[in-house]
DRENZA-914056 format. One line per field, with one value per residue (C-alpha): residue in one letter; x, y, z. Coordinates in steps of 0.001 Angstrom, whole numbers, padded with zeros to 6 digits. Layout:
residuo = a  ...
xx = X  ...
yy = Y  ...
zz = Z  ...
# end
This chain:
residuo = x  x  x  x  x  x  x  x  x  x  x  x  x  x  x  x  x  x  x  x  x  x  x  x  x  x  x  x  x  x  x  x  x  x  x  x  x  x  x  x  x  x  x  x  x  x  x  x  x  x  x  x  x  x  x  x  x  x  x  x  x  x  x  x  x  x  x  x  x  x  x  x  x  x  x  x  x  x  x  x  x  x  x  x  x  x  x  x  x  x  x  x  x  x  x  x  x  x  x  x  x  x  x  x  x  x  x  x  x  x  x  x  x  x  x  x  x  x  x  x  x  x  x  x  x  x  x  x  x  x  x  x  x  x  x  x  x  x  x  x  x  x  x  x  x  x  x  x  x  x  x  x  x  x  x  x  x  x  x  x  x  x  x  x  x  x  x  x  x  x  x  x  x  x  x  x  x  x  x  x  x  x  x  x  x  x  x  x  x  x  x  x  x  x  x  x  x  x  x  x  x  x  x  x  x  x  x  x  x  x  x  x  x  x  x  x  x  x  x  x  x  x  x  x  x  x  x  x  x  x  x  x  x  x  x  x  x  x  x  x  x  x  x  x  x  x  x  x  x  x  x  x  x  x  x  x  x  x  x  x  x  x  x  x  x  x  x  x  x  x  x  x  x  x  x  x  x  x  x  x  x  x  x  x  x  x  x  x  x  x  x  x  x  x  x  x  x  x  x  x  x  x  x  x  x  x  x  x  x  x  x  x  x  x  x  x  x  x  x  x  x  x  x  x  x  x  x  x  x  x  x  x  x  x  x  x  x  x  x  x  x  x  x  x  x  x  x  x  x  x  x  x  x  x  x  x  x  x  x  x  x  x  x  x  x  x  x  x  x  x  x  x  x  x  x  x  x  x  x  x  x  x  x  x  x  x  x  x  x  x  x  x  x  x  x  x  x  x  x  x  x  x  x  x  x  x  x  x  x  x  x  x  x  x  x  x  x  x  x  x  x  x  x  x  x  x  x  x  x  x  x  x  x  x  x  x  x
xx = -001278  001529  004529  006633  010469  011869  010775  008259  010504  008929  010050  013700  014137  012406  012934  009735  011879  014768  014304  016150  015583  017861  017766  017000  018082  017952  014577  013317  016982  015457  015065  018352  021415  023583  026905  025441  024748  028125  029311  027274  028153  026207  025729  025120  022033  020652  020744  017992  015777  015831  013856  011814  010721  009716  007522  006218  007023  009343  007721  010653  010835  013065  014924  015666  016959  014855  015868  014952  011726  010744  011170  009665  007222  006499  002973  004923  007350  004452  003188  006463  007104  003666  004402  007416  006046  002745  005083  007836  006023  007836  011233  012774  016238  019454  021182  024500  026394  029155  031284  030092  031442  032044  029314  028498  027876  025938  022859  020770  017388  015872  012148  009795  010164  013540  016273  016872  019862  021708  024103  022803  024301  024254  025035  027415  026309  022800  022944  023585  020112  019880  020792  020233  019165  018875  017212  018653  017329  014817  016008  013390  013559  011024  009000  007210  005399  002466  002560  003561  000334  -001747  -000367  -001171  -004877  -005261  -004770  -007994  -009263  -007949  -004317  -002689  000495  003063  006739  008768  011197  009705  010854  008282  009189  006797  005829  006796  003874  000937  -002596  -004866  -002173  -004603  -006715  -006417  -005276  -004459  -000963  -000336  002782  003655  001902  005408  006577  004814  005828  009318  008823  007232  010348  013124  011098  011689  015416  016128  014522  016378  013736  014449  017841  018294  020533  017842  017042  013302  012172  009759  006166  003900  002825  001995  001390  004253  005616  008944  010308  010411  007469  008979  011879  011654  009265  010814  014001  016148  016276  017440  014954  017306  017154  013160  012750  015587  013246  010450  011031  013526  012118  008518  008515  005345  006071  008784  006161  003357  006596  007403  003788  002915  005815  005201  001514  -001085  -001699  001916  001668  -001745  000067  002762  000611  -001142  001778  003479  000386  -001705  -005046  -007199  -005504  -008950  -009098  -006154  -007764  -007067  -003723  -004179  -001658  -001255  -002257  -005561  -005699  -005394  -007624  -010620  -010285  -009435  -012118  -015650  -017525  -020073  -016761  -015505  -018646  -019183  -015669  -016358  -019532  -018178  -016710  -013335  -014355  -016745  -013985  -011914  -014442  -014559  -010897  -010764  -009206  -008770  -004708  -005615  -007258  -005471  -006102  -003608  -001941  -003755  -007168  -005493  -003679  -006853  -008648  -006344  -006244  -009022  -008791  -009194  -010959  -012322  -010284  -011656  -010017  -006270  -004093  -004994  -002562  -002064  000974  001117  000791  003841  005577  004985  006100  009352  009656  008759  011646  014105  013327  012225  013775  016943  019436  019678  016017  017155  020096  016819  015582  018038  018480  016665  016241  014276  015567  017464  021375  021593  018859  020290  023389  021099  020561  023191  020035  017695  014573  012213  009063  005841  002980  000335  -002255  -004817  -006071  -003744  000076  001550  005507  007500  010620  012693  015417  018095  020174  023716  022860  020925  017558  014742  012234  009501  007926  004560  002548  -000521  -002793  -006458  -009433  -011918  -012529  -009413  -006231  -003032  -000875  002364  004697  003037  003096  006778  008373  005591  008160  011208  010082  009634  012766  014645  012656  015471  015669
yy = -004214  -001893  -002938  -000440  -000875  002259  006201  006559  007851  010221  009581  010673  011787  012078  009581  010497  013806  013489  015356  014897  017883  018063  024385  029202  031381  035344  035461  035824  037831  040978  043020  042375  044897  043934  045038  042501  039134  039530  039143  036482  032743  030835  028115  031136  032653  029007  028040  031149  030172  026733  028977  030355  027087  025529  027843  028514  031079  029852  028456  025160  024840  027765  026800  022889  019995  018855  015446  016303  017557  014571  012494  014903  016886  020272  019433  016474  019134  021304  018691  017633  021152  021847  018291  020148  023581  022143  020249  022284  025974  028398  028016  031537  031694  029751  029039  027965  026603  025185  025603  028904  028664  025258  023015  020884  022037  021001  023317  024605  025864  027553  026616  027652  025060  023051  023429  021317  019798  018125  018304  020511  020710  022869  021865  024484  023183  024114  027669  026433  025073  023224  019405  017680  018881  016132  017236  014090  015414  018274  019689  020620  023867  024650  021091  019240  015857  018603  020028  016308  014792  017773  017415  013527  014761  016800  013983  012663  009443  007306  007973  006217  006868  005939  006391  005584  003666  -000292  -000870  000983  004724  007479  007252  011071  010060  008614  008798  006299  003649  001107  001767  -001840  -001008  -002082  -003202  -004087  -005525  -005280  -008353  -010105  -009375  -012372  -014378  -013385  -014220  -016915  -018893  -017077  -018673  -022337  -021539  -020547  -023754  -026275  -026546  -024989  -023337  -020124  -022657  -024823  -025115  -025310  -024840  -022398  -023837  -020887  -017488  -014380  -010900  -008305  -006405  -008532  -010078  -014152  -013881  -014103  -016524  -019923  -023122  -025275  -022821  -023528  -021109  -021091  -019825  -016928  -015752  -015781  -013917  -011646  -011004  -010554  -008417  -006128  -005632  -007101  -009966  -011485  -014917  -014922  -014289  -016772  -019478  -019211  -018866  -022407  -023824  -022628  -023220  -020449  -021952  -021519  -018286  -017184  -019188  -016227  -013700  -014854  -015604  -012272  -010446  -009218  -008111  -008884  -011877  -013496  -010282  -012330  -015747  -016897  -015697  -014857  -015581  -012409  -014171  -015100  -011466  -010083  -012553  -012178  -008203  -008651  -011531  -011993  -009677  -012574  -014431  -010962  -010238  -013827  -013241  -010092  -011538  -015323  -015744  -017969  -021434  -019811  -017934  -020773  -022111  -019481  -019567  -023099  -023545  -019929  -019954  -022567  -019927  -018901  -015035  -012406  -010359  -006853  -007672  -007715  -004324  -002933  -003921  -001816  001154  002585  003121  001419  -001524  -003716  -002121  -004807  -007741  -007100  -007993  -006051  -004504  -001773  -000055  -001729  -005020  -004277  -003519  -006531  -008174  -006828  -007668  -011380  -011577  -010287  -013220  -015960  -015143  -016439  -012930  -013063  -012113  -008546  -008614  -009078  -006262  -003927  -004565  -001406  000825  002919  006388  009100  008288  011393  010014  006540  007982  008926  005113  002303  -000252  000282  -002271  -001299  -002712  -001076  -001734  -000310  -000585  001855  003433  002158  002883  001688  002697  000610  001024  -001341  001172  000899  003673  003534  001916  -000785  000630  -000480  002462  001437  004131  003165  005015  003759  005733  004494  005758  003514  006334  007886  006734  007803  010642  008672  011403  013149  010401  009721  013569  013261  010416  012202  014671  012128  010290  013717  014913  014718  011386
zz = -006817  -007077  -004390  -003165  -003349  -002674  -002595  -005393  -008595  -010952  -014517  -014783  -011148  -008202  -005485  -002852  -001594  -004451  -007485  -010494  -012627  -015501  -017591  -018183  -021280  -020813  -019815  -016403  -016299  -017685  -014414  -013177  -014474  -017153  -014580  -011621  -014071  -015516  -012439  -011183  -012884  -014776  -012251  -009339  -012273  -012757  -009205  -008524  -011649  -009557  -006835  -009442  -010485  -007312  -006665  -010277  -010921  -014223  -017296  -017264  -020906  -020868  -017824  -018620  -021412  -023444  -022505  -018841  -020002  -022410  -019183  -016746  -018780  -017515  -015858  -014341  -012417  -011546  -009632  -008204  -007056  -005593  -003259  -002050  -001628  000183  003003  002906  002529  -000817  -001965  -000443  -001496  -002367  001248  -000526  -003952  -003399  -005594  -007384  -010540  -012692  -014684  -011252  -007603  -004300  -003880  -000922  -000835  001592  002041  004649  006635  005436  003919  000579  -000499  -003456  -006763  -009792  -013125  -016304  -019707  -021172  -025166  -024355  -022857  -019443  -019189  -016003  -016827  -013118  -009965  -007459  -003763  -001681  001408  003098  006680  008500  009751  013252  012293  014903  015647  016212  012656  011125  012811  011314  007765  008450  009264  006333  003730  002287  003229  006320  008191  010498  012129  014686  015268  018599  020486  020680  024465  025989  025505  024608  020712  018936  016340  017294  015153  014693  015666  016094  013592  011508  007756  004447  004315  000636  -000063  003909  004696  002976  006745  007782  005594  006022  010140  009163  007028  009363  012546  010634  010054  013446  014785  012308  009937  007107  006303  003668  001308  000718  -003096  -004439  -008258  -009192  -009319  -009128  -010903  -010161  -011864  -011053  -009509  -009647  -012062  -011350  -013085  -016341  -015284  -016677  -015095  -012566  -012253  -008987  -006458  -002898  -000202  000680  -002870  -002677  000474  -000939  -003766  -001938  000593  -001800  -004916  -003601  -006324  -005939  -007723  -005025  -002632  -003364  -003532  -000639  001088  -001118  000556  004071  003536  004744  008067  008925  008273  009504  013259  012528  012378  015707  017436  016707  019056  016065  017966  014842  013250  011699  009320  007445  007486  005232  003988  000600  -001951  -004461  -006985  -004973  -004392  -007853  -009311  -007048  -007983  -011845  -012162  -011803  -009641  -008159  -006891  -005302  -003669  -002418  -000608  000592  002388  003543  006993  006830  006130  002949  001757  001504  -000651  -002971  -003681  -004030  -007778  -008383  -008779  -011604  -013719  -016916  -016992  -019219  -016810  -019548  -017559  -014440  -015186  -016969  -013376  -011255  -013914  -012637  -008857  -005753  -005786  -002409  -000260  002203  000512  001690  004046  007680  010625  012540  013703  017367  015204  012684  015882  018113  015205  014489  018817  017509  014934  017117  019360  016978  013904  012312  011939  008407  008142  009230  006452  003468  005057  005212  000828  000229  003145  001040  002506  001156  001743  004337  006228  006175  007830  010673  012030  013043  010884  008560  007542  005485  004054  002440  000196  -001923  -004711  -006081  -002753  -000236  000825  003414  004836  007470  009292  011838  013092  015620  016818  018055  021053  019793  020689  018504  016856  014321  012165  010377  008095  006340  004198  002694  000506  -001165  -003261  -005308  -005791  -003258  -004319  -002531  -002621  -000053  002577  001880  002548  005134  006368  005415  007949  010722  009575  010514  013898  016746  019070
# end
């Protein structure tokens, strides 16, 4: 299972909607007249190869470093270009580069539909080949929860969708909503609830100091930190929720203990709780997928109490986290043993925090926001959690506004029969992020 931290980067640079491309020598300058370039700069001539290349139309190798392309190959920035183009419709012109002249300026592209912005640079020591070029943020231009809910449709497999106000007002997305999906590493939510609920009642308190006992595969990196190491609660559920540890995660869920957490989940409104019963650890998870295909398949068909069974001694087993990659190399595998809501559940849970939940909860959340900086500016709070492994992504936001009004925004995205390409649900969500309120 891959966990999601933050917008997906690509190699050296792109940050789901930010593209770092670190350059074009005389070619692709031919039709232009020797009087007009010399009096165009360097940084005006590379910022219209940039144009060029997003709609490829520009072989890069003559346009960037060869340290930007060792890091982002040339296929790589195809692809990365063809994400934009496809949501965003061809790069048209440059809207503004400010300032003209110099090694370093802001750029603005106009696309189709949005206008792109962020620094560029040339290197001066390699023919003014294009060094950086970092799109922090797309603008839509004549967008629409109409045309957002059609690009939703038009991605292969399963999509569900909803983004609105949580007190009742109309949703601006809605598709599929309740539609129950794969959360990935989303599910940590509950868990999160789940230890935040015992704070707030005196239970438990975020100081509280426990020593590592358990083992997962990554993502995270606790993993690798030494047996029986202390570690306050706050600094697990930190971990969790921020970089998606999942050592940090099945810690805390063996302390908790599943029931707690499975009452959570129930007492939070989720209309299908028993599709989480019971709640696996991701260990559990990853080694009934990596492991023996009788033991998956007994899961897959045993009702709770069974199922129990089956994973009885499981977290025991000693397997090399290479089989467990080598498992999830090669697509999506039992998409049906995961962790299950839909977007009215994620929501009635964030409503069940707000009530039942110690604060600080909201501070873990709010670690990485997972959104460009621009778009960050847009909301007085920002929570974030997603999730995904080979065939399923998931995206969710808590948001508040100025006045303290509470929006959720949840996107998940499934098929059991090809892996996710993730960039396209997350300027799918860049769009949404900037729709007016």
């Amino acid at each position: 299972m891959k966990i999601f931290a933050g917008w997906r980067l690509f190699a050296a640079g792109l940050s789901a909607g930010l593209l770092t491309i670190p350059a074009l020598p005389a070619m692709a300058q031919e039709d232009a007249p020797e009087a007009i370039e010399e009096e165009r700069t360097a940084l005006q001539i590379k910022a219209d190869q940039v144009v060029s290349i997003l709609n490829g139309e520009l072989d890069p190798q003559y346009v960037f470093t060869d340290e930007f392309l060792a890091a982002v190959p040339p296929a790589q920035l195809a692809a990365i270009s063809q994400q934009f183009t496809s949501q965003f419709g061809p790069a048209l012109s440059v809207e503004s580069l400010d300032p003209p002249e110099g090694n370093r300026a802001i750029i603005a592209i106009r696309m189709e539909r949005a206008i792109a912005r962020g620094p560029i640079s040339i290197d001066p020591a390699d023919d003014n080949r294009i060094s950086e070029l970092l799109f922090q943020s797309f603008d839509p231009i004549d967008d629409s929860p109409a045309k957002i809910e059609a690009d939703l449709s038009a991605l292969p497999g399963g999509v569900s969708a909803w983004f609105g106000p949580m007190d009742g007002g109309d949703p601006a997305i809605a598709l599929n909503e309740t539609e129950q999906m794969p959360l990935g590493s989303t599910f940590k939510l509950y868990i999160l609830a789940a230890l935040a609920r015992d704070v707030a009642e005196g239970k438990r308190a975020w100081g509280d100091q426990i020593t590592l006992t358990t083992r997962s595969f990554p993502s995270g990196m606790m993993q690798d930190w030494p047996a029986d190491a202390p570690v306050t609660l706050q600094t697990l559920a930190s971990m969790m929720i921020s970089i998606s540890d999942n050592t940090a995660t099945d810690q805390l869920l063996a302390l908790l203990g599943r029931d707690a957490v499975l009452q959570t989940v129930i007492d939070s409104g989720h209309s299908a709780p028993q599709l989480n019963d019971p709640f696996l650890s991701t260990r559990e998870m990853f080694l009934l997928k990596g492991g023996s295909d009788d033991r998956l398949a007994a899961y897959q068909n045993a009702d709770a109490a069974m199922r129990e069974q089956v994973l009885d001694g499981i977290e025991s087993e000693d397997v090399p986290a290479s089989q467990i990659q080598s498992a999830f190399s090669s697509g999506p595998i039992a998409l049906d043993v995961e962790w299950f809501a839909n977007a009215p559940d994620l929501a009635n849970l964030f409503r069940f925090m707000r009530m039942a939940a110690d604060p600080r909860a909201f501070d873990i959340m709010a670690i990485n926001p997972s959104m460009t900086a621009a778009t960050r500016e847009r909301w007085a709070y920002v929570g974030y959690k997603g999730g995904s492994e080979p065939g399923v992504l998931n995206l969710t936001w808590l948001l508040s506004d100025e006045a303290g009004r509470d929006y959720a925004l949840v996107l998940s995205w499934r098929d059991d029969e090809a892996s996710l390409n993730q960039t396209a649900l997350e300027l799918i969500a860049q769009r949404i992020l900037s729709l007016p309120r």
